[in-house]
N, C-alpha and C positions, 0 to 999 in steps of 0.2 A: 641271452646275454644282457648286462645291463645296459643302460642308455647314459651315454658320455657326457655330459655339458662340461663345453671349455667357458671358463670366466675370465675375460682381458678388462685388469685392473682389480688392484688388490686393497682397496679403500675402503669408504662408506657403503656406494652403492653398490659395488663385486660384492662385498664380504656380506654385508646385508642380503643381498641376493642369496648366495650360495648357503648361508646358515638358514633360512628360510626353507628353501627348496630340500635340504637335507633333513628338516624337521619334518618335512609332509612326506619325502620318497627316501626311507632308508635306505633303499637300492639304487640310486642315483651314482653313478661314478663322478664326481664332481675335483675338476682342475683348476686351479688359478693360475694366473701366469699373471706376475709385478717385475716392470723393469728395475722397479727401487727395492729396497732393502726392510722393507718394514711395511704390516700391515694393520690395518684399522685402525688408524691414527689419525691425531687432530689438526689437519692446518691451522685450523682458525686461532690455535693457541701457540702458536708460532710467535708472534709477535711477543707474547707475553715471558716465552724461554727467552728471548734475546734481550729484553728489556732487564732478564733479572726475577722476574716474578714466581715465575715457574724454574724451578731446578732443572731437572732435566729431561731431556726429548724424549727420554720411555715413558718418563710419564706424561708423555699424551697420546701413548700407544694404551687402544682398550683392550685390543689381543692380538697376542703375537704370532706370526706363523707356524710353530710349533705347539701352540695350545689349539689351532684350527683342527691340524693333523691330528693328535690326541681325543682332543673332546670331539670332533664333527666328522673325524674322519674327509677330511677335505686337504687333497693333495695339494699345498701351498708353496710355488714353485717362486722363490726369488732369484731375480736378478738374469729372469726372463723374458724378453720383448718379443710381441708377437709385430710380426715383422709384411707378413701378405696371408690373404686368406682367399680360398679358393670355394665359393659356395656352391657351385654344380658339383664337385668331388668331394665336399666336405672336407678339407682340410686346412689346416691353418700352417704356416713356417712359421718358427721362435728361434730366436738367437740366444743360446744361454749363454750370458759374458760369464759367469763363474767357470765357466771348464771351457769356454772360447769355441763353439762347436753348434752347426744348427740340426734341428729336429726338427723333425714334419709330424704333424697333431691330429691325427682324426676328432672328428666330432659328429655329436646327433643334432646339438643343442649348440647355439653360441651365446653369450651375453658380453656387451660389449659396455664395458664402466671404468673407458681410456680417461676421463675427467675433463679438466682444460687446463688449458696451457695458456702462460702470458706473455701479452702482447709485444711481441719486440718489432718494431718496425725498422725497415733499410735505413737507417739514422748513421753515418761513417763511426764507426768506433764503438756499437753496442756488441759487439763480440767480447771484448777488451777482458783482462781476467778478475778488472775492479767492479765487471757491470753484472747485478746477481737478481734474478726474477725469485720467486718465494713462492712455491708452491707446492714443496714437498718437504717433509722431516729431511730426507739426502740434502735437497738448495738448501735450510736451515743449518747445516752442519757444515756446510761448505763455507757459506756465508760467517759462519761465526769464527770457522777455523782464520777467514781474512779479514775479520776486525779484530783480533786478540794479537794478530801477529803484526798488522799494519798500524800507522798513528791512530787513525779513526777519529779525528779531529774534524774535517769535513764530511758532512756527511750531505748527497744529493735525494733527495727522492724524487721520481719523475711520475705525475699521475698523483691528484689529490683526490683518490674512491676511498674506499675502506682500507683495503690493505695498506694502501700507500701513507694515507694516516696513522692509523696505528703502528707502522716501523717507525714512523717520524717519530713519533712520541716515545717508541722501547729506545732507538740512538740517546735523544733530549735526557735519557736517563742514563746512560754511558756519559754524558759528561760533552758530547758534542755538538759545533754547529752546526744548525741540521737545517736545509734549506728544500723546501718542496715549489715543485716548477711544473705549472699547468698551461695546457690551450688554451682552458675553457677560460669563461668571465668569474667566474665561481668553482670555490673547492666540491666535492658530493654532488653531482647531475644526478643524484639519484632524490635531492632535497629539490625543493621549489630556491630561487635565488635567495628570497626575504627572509627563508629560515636559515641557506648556506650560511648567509653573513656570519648570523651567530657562530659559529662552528669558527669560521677564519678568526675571526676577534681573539677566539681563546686561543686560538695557537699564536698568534701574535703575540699576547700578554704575556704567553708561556716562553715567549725567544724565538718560536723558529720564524723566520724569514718565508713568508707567503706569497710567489710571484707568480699572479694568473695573467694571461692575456698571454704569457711568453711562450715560444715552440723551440726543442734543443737542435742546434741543427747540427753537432756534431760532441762527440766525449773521444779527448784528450788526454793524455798521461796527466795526471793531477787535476781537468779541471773536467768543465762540461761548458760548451759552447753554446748561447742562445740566443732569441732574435735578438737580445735586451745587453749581451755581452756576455763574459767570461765568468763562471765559479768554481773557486777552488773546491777540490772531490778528491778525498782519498778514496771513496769509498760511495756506490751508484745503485740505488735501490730503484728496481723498474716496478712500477706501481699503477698501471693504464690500462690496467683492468685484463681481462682473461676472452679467448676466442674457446671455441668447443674445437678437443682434440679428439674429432673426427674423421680424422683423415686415412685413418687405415679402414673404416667402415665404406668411407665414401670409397676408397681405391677398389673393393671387392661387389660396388656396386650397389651398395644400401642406399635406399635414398634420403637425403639431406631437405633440411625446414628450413626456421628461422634461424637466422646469424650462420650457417653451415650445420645446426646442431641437427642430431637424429632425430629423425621423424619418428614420431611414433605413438600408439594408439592410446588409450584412456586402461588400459593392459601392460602396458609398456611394449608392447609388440611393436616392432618394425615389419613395413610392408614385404620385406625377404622373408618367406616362410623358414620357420626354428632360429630367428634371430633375433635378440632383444636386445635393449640398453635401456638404462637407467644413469642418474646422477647428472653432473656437470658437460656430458657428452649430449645427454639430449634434450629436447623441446619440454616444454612445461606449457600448461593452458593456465591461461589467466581467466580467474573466472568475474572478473569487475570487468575489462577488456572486451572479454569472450574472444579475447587471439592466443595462437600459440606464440611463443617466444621461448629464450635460453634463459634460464638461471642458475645460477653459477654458488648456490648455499650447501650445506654440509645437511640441514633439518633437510633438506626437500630432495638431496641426494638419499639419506638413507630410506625414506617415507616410499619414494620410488623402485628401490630396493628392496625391498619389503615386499611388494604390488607384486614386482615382477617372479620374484623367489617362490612367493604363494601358489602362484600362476604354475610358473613352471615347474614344481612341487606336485599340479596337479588339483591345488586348489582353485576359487574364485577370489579376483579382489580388482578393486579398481585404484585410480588415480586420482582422483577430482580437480585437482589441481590448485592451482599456487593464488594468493591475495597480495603477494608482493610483501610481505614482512623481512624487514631487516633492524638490528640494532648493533648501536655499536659504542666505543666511546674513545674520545679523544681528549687529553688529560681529563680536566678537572668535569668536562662537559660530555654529557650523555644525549644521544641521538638515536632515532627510533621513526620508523614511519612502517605505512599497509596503504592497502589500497592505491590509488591514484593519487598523484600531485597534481597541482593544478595544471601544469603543463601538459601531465599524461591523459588527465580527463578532455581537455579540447583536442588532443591527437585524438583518442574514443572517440569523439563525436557527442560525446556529454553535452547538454546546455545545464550549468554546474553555477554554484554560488559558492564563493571561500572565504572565511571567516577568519582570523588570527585571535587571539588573547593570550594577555601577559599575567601573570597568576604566581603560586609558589607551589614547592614541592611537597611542605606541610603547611598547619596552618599559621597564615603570616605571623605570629607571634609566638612561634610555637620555636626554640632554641635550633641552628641547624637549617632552619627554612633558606631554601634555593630559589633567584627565580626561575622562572621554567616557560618557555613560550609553545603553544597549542594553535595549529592553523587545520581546518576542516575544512574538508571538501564534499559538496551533496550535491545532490540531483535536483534541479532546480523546481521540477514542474511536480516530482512525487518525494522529494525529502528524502531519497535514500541516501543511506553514506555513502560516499564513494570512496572517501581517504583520510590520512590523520599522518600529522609530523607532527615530532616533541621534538623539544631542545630545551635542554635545563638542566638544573644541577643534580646532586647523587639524588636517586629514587625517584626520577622524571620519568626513563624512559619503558618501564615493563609495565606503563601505563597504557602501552601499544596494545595489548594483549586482549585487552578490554576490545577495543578497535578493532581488531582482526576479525572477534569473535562474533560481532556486531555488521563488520562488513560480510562474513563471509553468512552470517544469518540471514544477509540484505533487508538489516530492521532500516526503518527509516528516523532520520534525527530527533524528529519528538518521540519515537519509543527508546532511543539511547536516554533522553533526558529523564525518562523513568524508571530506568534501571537501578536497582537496590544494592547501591554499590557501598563500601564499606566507608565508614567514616569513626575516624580520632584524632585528635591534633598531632601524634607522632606521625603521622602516617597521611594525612589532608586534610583540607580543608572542608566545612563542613559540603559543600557542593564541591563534588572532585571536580578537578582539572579536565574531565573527559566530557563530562554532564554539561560543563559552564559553557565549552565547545558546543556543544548541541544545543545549547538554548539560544548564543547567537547566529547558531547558522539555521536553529527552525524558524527566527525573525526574517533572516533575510529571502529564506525559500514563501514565507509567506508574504513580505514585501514584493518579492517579483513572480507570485503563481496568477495563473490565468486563473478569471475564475471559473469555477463548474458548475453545472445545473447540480440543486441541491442531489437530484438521485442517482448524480454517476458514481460509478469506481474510482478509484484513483488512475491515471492512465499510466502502463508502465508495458515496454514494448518486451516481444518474448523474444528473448536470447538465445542464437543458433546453438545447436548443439554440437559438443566437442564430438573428435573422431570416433565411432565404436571401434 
């Protein structure tokens, strides 16, 4: 007989998964089971349908459930939710709402790519049918269906991260006032403060109303209640970011990591034998860190995806895991970071030196030139990078990429500063943006290094190794 793998979540990292594993074991009986309605599709471009940019929500579907069936032979089951799973008997229960009726699921194999879900905290009135979290094509259509039919004149966002940003900015182009309301002291905790700024300033110029320090203590028919007072809200975009939606994993007894996310190996293995997860659900190793933690990206779900498919396929492949790369953009301003912020290298235990510089996006005289700000973070005693944010205008931020490729090589800042990186005035300045960064942060690493007897190594301590 063949060997069953059931797949919970029909996404990135599932569908990644199961088209993988089906490439290496044609005889694989392979299930998916999606509570929502559509597979392998794009959140991240969510924003961009609502805004106007994007037409429409299939096109950010890459394949549909019925091209799975067809091309992969991969039974793609919607608008079924796997409900409890039973790991000693192998079985799983699924609620299929289409025909309102449960099934009990054997399995050899589990993969678990539930993703994550956003944060709603006991706040009186985030139930409410104005208050819409964003993280699925279904919340997208929901969501649209109740701004085209309501005023949509106020509009609140709660949580100034990525998402919460970029909704503010698709409303701003519907035509609305669009108000975002954070705890924190700064928009992006994923920026160091010095570079958030930049980021606030431009939504300001743009119109929308920026109010950090404030907490909602309650949403209202029409408004949203906070420490700071009342605002009008037709319409309540939850934006405070994403928990790992592990909970049916953890209920059947898999064990749980950082943030609640699944534990699991440099395999994507979880320590339940024949059960794996991949994506937004579980742990990722940071390899500048050297901890595990959650992250919650679309690149590092399929990547994981992948690993795990090959694996259970029957091949070999590993993880290596994550540098912390994110970009994004908020109107007119482009944001970009890897590695460590300053803040995240003194949590490490980094002793770190960080550098800022204000620059352009080409060269300063070149027509279209943006400014662009470059802050760098290194290892103080051996020059290695440890991190890099841009903020700047069009053709700042996939400057990261340089960065990423530099952090995750672990060169140190005077060998970034010799990199044979491309140069012409449409495009930079004659010394890029990234190099200029590495020439004042290998001053300051050489400003504050011990010195060494001329015949040592450089000292650089060796870093535990992740799960096998």
């Amino acid at each position: 007989m063949s060997k069953r793998v059931v797949v919970v979540g029909g996404d990135a990292a599932g569908m990644s998964a199961a088209s993988q594993a089906r490439r290496r074991d044609p005889g694989l009986e392979i299930i998916v089971l999606e509570k929502g309605t559509r597979t392998s599709y794009s959140a991240c471009g969510i924003p961009y349908h609502v805004s106007g940019a994007v037409d429409s929500l299939d096109d950010l579907v890459a394949r549909t459930p019925q091209e799975f069936r067809d091309k992969y032979r991969i039974d793609a089951r919607m608008r079924h939710e796997a409900m409890a799973v039973d790991l000693d008997r192998r079985r799983i229960e699924v609620r299929d709402h289409e025909h309102a009726r449960t099934l009990v699921l054997g399995f050899d194999e589990l993969v678990v790519a539930t993703g994550a879900r956003p944060m709603r905290p006991p706040i009186p009135g985030i139930d409410g049918e104005r208050i819409f979290g964003v993280q699925t094509l279904d919340d997208a259509e929901v969501l649209l269906e109740h701004a085209r039919t309501s005023r949509c004149r106020d509009v609140v966002v709660v949580g100034a991260g990525y998402i919460g940003l970029e909704m503010a900015e698709a409303f701003l182009a519907w035509g609305a006032k669009v108000t975002v309301v954070d705890t924190a002291d700064q928009v992006m905790r994923t920026l160091d403060a010095d570079m958030a700024v930049h980021v606030a300033d431009t939504m300001r110029r743009r119109g929308i109303d920026v109010r950090l320090g404030e907490a909602v203590e309650a949403f209202e028919p029409g408004a949203v209640t906070t420490t700071a007072g009342s605002i009008p809200a037709d319409l309540v975009i939850l934006g405070m970011g994403v928990t790992p939606n592990s909970h049916l994993a953890g209920e059947a007894g898999v064990e749980l990591g950082s943030r609640g996310a699944i534990r699991v190996d440099r395999r994507q293995r979880t320590p339940s034998q024949g059960v794996w997860a991949a994506g937004d659900c579980a742990e990722s190793f940071h390899r500048v860190s050297q901890r595990w933690l959650h992250v919650a990206l679309g690149t590092v779900a399929n990547k994981q995806g992948r690993v795990l498919g090959v694996n259970l396929g029957g091949g070999y492949a590993t993880f290596p895991g994550v540098v912390g790369t994110a970009i994004t953009k908020v109107c007119e301003t482009e944001v970009a970071r890897t590695g460590l912020t300053e803040v995240e290298a003194v949590t490490a235990g980094f002793d770190h030196v960080a550098v800022t510089i204000e620059t352009t996006s080409k060269a300063g005289y070149f027509p279209g030139a943006r400014p662009m700000t470059v802050k760098m973070v290194a290892e103080r005693d051996t020059g290695r990078l440890l991190g890099v944010q841009i903020v700047g205008g069009e053709g700042s931020a996939k400057r990261i990429d340089t960065a990423a490729v530099a952090i995750t090589a672990e060169m140190s800042v005077a060998d970034v500063i010799e990199l044979d990186l491309a140069y012409a005035p449409p495009f930079s300045s004659v010394w890029d943006p990234i190099a200029v960064a590495a020439r004042e942060a290998a001053r300051a690493v050489d400003a504050g290094r011990d010195p060494l007897p001329a015949e040592s190594p450089v000292r650089r301590a060796a870093p535990p190794a992740p799960r096998s």
